[in-house]
N, C-alpha and C positions, 0 to 999 in steps of 0.2 A: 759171364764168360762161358765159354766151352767145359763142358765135362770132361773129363780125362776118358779117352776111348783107346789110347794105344797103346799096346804093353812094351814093356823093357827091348826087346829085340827089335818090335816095329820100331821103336824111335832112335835104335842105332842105326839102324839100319838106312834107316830117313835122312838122320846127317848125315854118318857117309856120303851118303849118294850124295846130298845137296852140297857137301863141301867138295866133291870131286866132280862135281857140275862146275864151279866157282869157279875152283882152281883151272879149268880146262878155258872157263871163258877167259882168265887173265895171263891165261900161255897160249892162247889161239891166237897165232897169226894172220888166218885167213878169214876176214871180215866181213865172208859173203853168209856165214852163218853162225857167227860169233852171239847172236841174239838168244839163239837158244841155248844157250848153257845157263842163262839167267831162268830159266824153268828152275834150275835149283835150288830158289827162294824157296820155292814152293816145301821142296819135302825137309826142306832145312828149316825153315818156321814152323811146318805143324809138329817136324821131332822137338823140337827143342818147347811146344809149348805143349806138347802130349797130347794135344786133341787134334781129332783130321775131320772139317765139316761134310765131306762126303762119309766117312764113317759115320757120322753124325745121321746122316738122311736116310744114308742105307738100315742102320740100326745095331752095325755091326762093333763089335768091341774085340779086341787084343788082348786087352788087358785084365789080369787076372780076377776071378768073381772073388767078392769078399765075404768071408765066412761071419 
């Protein structure tokens, strides 16, 4: 599995976003672009599993160094 690379705020921060991506795709009416609000899988799966594969590649980390 993925190393944990995000810290505590990157992965609120990530759900939020991806559940109010969600919630906007299942109150959209207008179906000419209702597709992308399912991008919100996206930052709602890496917060919720604490690793982000682009963090990954870049080398960057969030989360806090351990002592």
């Amino acid at each position: 599995m993925f190393a944990k690379n995000e810290g505590n705020l990157d992965r609120i921060l990530r759900i939020i976003l991806g559940v109010a991506l969600l919630i906007g795709f299942a109150m959209d009416a207008d179906a000419s672009y209702r597709w992308a609000y399912l991008i919100g899988i996206v930052p709602l799966a890496t917060g919720l599993l604490g690793s982000c594969p682009i963090y990954s590649i870049l080398g960057i980390k969030t989360c806090p160094l351990k002592k």
